[in-house]
C-alpha positions as CSV (number, residue, x, y, z in Angstrom):
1,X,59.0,43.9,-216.7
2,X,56.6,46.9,-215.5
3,X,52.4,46.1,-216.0
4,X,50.9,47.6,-218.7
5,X,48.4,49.7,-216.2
6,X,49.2,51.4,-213.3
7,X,46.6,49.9,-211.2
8,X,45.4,45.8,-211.3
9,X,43.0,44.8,-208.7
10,X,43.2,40.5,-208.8
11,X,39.5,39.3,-206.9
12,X,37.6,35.9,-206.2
13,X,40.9,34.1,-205.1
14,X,42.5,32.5,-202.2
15,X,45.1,33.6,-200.6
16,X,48.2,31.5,-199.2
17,X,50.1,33.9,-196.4
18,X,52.8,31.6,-195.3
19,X,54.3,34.1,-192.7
20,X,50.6,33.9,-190.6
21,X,50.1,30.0,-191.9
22,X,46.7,31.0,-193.2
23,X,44.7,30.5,-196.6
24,X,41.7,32.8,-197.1
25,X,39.7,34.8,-199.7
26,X,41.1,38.3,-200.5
27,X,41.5,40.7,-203.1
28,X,44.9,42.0,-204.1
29,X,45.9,45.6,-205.5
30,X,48.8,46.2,-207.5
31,X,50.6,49.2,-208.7
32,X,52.8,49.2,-211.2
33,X,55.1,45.8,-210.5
34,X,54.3,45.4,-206.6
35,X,51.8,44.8,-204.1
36,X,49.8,48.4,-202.9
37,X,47.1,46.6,-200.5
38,X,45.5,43.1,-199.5
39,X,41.8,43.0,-198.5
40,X,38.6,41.3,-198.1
41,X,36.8,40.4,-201.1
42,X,35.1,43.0,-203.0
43,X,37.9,46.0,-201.3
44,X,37.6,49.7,-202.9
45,X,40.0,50.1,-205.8
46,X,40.8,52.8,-208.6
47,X,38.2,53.0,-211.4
48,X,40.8,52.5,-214.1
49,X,42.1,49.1,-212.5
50,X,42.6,46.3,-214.6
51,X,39.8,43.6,-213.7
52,X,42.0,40.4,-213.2
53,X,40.2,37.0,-211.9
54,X,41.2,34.9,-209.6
55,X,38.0,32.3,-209.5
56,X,38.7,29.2,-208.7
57,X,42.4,29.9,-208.2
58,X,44.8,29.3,-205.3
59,X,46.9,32.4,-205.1
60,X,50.5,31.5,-204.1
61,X,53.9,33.2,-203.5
62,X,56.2,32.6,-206.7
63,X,58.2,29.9,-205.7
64,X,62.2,30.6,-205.7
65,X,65.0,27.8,-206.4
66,X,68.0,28.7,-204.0
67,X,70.1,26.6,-206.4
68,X,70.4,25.8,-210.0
69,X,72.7,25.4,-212.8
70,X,71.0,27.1,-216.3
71,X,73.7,25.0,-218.5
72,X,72.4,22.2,-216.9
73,X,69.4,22.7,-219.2
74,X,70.6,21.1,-222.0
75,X,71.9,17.8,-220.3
76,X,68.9,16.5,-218.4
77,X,68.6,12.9,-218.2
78,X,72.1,11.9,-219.7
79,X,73.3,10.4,-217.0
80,X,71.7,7.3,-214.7
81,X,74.2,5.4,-212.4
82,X,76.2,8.5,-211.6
83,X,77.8,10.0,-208.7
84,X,78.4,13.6,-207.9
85,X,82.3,13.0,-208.7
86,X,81.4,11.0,-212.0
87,X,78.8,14.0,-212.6
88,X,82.1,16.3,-212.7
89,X,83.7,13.5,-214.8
90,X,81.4,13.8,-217.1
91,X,80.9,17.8,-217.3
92,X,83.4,18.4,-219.9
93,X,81.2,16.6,-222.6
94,X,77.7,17.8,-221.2
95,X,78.7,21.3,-220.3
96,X,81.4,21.8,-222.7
97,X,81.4,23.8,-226.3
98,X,78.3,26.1,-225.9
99,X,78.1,28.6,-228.2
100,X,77.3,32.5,-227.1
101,X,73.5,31.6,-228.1
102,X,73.6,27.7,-226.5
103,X,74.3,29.5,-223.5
104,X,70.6,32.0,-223.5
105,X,69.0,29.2,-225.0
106,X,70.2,27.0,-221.9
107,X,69.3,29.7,-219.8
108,X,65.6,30.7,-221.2
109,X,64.9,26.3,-221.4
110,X,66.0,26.6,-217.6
111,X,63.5,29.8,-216.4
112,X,60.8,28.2,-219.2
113,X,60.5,24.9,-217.0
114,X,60.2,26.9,-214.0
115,X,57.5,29.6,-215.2
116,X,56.0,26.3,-215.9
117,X,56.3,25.0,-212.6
118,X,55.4,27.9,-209.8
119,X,59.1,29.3,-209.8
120,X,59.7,32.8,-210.7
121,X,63.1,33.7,-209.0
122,X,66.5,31.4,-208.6
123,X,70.3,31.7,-208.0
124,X,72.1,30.2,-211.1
125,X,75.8,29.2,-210.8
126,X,76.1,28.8,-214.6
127,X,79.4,27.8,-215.8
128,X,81.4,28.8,-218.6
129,X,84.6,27.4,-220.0
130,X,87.6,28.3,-219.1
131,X,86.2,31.6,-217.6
132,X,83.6,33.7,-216.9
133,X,82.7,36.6,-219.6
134,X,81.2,39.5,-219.7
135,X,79.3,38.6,-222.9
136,X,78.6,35.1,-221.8
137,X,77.0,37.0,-218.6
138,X,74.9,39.2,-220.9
139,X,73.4,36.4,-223.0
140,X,72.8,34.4,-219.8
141,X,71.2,36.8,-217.6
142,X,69.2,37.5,-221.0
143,X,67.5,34.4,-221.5
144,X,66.0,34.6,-217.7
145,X,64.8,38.2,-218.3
146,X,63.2,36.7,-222.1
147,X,60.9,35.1,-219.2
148,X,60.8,37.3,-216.9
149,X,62.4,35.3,-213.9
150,X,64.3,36.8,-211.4
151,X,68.2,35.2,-211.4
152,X,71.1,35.8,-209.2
153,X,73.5,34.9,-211.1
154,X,76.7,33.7,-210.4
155,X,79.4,32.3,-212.5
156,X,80.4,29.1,-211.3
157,X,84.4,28.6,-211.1
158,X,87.5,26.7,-210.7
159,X,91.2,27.1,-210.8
160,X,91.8,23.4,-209.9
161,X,90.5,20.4,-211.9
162,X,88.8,16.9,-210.5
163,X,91.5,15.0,-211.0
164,X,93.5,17.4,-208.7
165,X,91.1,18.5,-206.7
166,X,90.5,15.2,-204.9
167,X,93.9,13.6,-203.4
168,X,95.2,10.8,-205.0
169,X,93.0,10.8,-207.8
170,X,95.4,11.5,-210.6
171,X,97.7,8.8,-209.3
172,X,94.9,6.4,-209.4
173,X,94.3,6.5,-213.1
174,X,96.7,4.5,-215.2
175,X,98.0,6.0,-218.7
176,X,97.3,7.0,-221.2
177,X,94.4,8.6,-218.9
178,X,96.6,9.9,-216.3
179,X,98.2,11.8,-219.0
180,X,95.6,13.6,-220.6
181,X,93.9,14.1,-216.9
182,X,97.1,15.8,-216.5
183,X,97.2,18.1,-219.5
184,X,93.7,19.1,-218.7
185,X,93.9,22.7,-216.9
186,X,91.8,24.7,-215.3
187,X,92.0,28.7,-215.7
188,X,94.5,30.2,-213.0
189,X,92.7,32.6,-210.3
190,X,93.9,35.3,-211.7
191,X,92.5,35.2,-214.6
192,X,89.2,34.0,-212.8
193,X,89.0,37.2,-210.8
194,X,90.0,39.7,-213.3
195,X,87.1,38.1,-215.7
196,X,85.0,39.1,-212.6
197,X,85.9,42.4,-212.0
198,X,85.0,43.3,-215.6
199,X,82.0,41.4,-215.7
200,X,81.0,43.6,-212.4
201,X,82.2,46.8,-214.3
202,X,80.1,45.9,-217.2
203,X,77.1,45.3,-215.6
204,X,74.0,46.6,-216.7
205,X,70.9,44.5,-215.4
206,X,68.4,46.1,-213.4
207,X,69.3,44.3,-210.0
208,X,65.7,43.7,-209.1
209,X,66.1,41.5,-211.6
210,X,69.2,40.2,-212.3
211,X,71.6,40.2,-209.5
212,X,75.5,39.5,-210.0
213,X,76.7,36.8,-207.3
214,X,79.9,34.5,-207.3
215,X,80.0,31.1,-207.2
216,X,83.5,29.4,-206.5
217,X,82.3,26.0,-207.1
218,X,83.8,23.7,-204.5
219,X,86.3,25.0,-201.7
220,X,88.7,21.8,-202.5
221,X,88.4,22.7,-206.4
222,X,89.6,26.2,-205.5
223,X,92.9,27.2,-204.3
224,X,93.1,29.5,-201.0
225,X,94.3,32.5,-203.1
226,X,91.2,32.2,-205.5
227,X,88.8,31.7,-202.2
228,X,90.4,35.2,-200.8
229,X,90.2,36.6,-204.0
230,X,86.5,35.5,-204.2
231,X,86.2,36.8,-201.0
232,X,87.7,40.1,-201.7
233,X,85.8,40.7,-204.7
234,X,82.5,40.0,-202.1
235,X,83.3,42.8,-199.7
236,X,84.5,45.4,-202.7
237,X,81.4,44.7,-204.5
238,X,78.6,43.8,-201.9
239,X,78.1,40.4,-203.8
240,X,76.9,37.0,-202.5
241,X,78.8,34.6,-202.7
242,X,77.7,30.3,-203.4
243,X,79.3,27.4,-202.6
244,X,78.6,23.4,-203.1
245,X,79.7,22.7,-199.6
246,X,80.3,19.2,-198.2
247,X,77.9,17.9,-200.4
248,X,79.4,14.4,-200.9
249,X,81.0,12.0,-198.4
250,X,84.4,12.2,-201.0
251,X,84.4,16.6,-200.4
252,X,84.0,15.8,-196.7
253,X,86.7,13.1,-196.4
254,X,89.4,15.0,-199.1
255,X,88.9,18.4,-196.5
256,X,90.2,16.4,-193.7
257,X,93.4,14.4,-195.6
258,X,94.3,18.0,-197.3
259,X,93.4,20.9,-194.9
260,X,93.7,18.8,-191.5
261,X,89.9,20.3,-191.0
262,X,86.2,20.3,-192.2
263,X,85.6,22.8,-195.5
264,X,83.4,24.7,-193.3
265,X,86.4,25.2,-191.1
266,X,88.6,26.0,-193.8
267,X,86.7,28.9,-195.1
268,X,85.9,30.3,-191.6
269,X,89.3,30.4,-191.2
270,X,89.7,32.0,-195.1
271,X,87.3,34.4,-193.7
272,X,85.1,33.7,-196.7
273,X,81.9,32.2,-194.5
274,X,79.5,35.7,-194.0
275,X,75.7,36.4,-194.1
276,X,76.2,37.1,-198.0
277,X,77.8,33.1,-198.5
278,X,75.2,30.6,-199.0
279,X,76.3,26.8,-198.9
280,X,74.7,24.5,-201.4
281,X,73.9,21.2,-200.4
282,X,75.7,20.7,-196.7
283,X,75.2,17.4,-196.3
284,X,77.9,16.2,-194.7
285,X,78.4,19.2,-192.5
286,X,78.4,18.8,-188.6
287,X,77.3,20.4,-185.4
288,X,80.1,22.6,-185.2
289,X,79.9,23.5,-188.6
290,X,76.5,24.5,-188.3
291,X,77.6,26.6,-185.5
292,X,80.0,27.8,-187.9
293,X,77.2,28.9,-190.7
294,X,74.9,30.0,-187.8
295,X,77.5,32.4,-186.2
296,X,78.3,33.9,-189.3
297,X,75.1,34.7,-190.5
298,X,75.4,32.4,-193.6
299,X,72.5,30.5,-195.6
300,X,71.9,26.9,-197.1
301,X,70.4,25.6,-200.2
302,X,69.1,22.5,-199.3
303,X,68.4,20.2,-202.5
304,X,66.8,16.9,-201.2
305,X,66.4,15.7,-204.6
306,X,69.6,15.9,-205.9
307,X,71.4,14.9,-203.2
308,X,69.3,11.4,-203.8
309,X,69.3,11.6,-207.2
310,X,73.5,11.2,-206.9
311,X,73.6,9.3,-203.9
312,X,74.9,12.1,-202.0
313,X,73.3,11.3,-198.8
314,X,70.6,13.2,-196.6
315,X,71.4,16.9,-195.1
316,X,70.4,17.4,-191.3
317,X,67.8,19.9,-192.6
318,X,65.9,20.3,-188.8
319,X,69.6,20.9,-187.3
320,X,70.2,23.8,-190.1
321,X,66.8,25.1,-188.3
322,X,67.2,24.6,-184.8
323,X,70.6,27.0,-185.3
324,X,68.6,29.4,-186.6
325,X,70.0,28.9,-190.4
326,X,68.0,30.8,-192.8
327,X,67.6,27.3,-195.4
328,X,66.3,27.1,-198.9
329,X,65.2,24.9,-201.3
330,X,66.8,24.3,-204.4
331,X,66.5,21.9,-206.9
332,X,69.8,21.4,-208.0
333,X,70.7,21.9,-212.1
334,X,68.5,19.1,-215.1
335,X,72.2,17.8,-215.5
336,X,72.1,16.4,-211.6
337,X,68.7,16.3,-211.1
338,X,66.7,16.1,-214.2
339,X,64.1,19.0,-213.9
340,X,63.0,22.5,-212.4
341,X,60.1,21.6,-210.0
342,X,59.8,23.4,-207.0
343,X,57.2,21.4,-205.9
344,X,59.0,17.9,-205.9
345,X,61.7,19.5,-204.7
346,X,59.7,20.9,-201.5
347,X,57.9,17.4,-201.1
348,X,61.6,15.6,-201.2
349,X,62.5,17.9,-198.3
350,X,59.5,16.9,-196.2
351,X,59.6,13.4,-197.3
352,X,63.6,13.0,-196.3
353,X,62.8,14.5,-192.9
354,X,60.6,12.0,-191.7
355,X,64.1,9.6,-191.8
356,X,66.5,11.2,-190.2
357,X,64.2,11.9,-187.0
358,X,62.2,9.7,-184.9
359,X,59.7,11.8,-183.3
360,X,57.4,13.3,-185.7
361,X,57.5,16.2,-184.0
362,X,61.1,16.6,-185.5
363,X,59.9,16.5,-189.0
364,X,59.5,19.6,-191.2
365,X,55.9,20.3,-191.7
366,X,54.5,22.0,-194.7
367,X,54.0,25.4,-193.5
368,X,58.1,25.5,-192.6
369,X,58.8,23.9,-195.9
370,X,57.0,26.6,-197.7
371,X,58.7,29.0,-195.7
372,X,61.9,27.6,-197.0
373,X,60.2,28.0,-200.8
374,X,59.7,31.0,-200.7
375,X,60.6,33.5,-198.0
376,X,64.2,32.0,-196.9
377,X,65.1,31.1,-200.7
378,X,64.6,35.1,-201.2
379,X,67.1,35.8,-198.1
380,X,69.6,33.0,-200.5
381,X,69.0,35.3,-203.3
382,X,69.4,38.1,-201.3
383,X,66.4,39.4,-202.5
384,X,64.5,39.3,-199.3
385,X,62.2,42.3,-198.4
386,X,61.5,42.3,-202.5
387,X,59.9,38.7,-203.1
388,X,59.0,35.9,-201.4
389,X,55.9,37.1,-199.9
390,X,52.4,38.2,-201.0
391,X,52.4,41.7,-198.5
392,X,52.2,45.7,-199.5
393,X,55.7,46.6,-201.0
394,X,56.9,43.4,-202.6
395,X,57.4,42.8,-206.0
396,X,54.1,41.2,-207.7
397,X,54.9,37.9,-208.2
398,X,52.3,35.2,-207.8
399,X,51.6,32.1,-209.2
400,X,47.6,31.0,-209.7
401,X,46.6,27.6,-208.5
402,X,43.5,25.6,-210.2
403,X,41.4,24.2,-207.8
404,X,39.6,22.2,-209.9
405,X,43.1,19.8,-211.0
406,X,43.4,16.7,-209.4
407,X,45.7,17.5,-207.0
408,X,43.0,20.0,-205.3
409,X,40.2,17.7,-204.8
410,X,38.6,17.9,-202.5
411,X,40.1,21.1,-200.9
412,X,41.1,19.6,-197.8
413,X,44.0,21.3,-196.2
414,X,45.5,23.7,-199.1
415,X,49.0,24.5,-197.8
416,X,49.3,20.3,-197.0
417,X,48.1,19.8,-200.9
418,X,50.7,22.5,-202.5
419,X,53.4,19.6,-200.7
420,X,52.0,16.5,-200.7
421,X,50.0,17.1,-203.8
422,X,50.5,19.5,-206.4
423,X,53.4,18.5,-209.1
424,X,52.7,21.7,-211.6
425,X,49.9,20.7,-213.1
426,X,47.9,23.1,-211.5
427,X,50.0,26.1,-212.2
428,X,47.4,27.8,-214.5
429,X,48.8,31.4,-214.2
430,X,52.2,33.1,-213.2
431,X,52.5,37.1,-212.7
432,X,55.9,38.3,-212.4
433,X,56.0,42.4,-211.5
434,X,52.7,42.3,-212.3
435,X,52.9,40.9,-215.9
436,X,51.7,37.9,-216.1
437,X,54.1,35.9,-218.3
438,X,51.5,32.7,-218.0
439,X,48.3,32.7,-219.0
440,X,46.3,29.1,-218.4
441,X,49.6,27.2,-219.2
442,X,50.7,29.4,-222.2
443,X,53.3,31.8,-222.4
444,X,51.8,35.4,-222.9
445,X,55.3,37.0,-224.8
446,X,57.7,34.2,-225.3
447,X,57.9,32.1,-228.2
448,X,58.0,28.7,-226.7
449,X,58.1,26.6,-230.2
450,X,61.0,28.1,-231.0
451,X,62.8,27.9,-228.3
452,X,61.8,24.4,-228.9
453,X,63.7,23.9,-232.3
454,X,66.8,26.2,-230.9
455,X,67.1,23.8,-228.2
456,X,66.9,20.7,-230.7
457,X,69.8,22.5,-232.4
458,X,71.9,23.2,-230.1
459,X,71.7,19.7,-228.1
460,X,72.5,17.9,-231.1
461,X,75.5,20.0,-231.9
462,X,77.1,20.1,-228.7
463,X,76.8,16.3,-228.7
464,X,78.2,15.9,-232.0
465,X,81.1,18.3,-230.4
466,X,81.9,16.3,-227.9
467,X,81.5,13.2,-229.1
468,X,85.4,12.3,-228.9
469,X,85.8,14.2,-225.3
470,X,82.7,12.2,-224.5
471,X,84.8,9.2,-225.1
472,X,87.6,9.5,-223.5
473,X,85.7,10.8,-220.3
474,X,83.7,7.7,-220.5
475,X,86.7,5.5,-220.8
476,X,87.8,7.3,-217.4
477,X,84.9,6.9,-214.9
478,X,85.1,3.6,-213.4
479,X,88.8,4.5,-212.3
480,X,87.1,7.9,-211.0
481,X,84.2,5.6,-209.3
482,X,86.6,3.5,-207.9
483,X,88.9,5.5,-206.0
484,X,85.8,7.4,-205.2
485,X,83.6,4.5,-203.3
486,X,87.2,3.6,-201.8
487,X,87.1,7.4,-200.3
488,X,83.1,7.0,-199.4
489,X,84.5,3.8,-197.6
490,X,86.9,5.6,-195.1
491,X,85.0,6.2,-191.3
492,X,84.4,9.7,-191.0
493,X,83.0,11.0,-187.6
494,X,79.0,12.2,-189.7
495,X,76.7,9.6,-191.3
496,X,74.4,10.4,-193.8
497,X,74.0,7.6,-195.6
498,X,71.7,4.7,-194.8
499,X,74.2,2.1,-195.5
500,X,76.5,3.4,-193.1
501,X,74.7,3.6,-189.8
């Protein structure tokens, strides 16, 4: 999207710099969709600038989500009691029979709720059944550009189901489950990375804004030819490539009784780990596989809500740090974690610090969370030197803060309110290469109410879809649980779970 004047001169605001740690008054100048100058209040600009105010208004970086799932849109709040692995269980029934418009709706509710909330950039693994497509891709990376959000977007895949992915699994259901467990199949890699090769031949987004990625889902879900393949495809095309990576004690356990070594190991040794691989979650990673990360240059989304929200445990965020890991946020898909909101998810990263460590000094403060909001999720993206920060020569993407909600009086400590206090309320505005696609809580271009009734109708068609599969998944997950809590029960050499230490 490209401003409707050449010149925009935003005054009367305050500024957040997170890079310096300060918050100040200062006038912004914008040309086109980026930053031209920052400057004390009442700066010289062109005549024919656009007057924009900024009184009473908190000017912020857009926040970026290091890790989402669009699909997951549609499935918020169907599950309570569940695991990560009885997540999966259920994903055939949640994520299954989307139709080439459920999946832009999906994808336009997804960057709606984050306009909403402060985020204007995220990487999206969005799945697609039993492949990838070129116009699935279209429609997807379609619905974020109906907003304006900046996506990279990845097509989340595997050529190995649940039930085979974790060892001994499948022999741990009893029939008729273990039967159709059995019959259900997963697309073979070769078919996985020829669907990507087109897809990348086919691509026609403006990668400013939509940016292809991979996303093999989970190392034990993929075979080694598919992770080299994937791998392959990431040098040939220059793409980045996301992973969920240890994020449950049952991934961490499975790596050692299959590969003899940690997943992080395993893909070092694949030669998939590089500074273009980002590792979602990394809970249950250790020192040496942080060394691992660190010496390859990789990153890591770190999603503090999620991995409560499924029980996943706590990720040694200030380790990630203190190796020099470049570590978003992320707040995980609405299927696994219920909503969009940078903000909770940037307050669950501070919070979750504070009980891992003893000293306080250990914790992570609000200036480095903000950091990981903003400038390290656009390194994830790999979008850094484009957004992330309010400087000359970056894309225009801001987010206006009212100072008179709530969550700003009195104005104590501004950059300790945006993560202690603000929940999106305050979001009044939200530019986005200098458009703003927010104006006081209403969207400027996009027809919210009907996205409102396409979502109504496709929710309650995929549910009446599913409805069988649904059933029968059901009718499997306490067998899944089971074996499951019996795998979270084996010692493993890292704790990250308060019931185990």
């Amino acid at each position: 999207m490209a401003a409707s004047r050449p010149f925009q001169i935003i005054r009367g605001g305050l500024v957040l710099d997170v890079a310096a740690q300060t918050v100040g008054p200062a006038d912004i100048l914008l040309e086109g969709d980026e930053i031209r100058q920052i400057g004390a209040p009442g700066m010289a600009a062109p005549e024919d600038a656009a007057f924009i105010s900024a009184e009473d208004r908190l000017i912020i970086p857009g926040l970026i989500n290091s890790h989402t799932h669009g699909h997951g849109s549609l499935s918020k709040g169907l599950g309570d009691k569940w695991s990560l692995e009885l997540l999966l269980n259920a994903s055939p029934w949640t994520n299954g029979g989307f139709t080439l418009e459920d999946k832009r709706v999906a994808a336009q509710l997804n960057a709606a709720e984050m306009v909403l909330k402060g985020c204007t950039a995220a990487y999206d693994m969005y799945f697609e059944f039993p492949t990838a497509t070129v116009e699935g891709i279209e429609a997807i990376g379609a619905g974020y550009q109906d907003l304006g959000v900046r996506v990279t977007l990845a097509p989340m895949m595997a050529d190995m189901t649940l039930f085979r992915a974790i060892p001994g699994l499948m022999e741990a259901l009893p029939e008729p489950h273990r039967a159709r467990a059995a019959a259900m199949g997963a697309a073979p890699h070769t078919e996985h990375i020829a669907m990507c090769r087109q897809i990348m031949e086919a691509w026609s987004f403006d990668r400013t804004a939509v940016r292809p990625a991979l996303g093999p889902t989970i190392p034990l879900h993929c075979t080694d030819d598919f992770l080299t393949g994937c791998r392959d495809l990431s040098n040939e095309y220059d793409l980045r490539i996301q992973m969920h990576l240890g994020e449950s004690k049952v991934q961490a356990v499975s790596a050692h009784e299959r590969y003899g070594e940690s997943l992080t190991a395993h893909l070092q040794g694949l030669g998939v780990l590089s500074e273009r691989f980002t590792g979602a979650h990394c809970v249950w990673l250790d020192d040496e596989d942080l060394c691992r990360m660190a010496d390859q240059g990789a990153t890591i989304a770190h999603n503090p809500g999620s991995n409560l929200r499924l029980g996943s445990g706590i990720a040694p965020a200030r380790d990630m740090l203190e190796h020099g890991i470049a570590v978003g946020i992320g707040t995980d898909g609405s299927g696994s974690s219920d909503n969009q909101n940078m903000f909770e998810a940037m307050r669950a990263a501070a919070q979750v610090s504070r009980i891992t460590k003893p000293d306080p000094q250990d914790w992570l403060g609000t200036w480095e969370v903000l950091e990981m909001g903003t400038t390290a999720g656009a390194r994830v993206l790999g979008m850094d030197n484009l957004i992330g920060r309010i400087l000359p020569g970056y894309k225009a993407d801001l987010v206006f803060l009212d100072l008179g909600n709530v969550n700003f009086l009195p104005l104590n400590d501004a950059a300790n309110q945006i993560v202690n206090c603000e929940d999106s309320s305050a979001v009044a505005c939200v530019m986005i290469g200098g458009r703003m696609v927010l104006s006081e809580r209403e969207f400027t271009e996009f027809d919210y109410a009907a996205l409102r009734g396409k979502v109504a109708d496709a929710a309650a068609r995929i549910k009446e879809t599913n409805w069988a599969l649904r059933g029968r998944m059901e009718a499997m997950a306490g067998y899944v649980s089971q074996h499951c809590v019996g795998l979270v029960c084996q010692n493993h050499h890292v704790q990250r779970r308060l019931d185990q230490g």
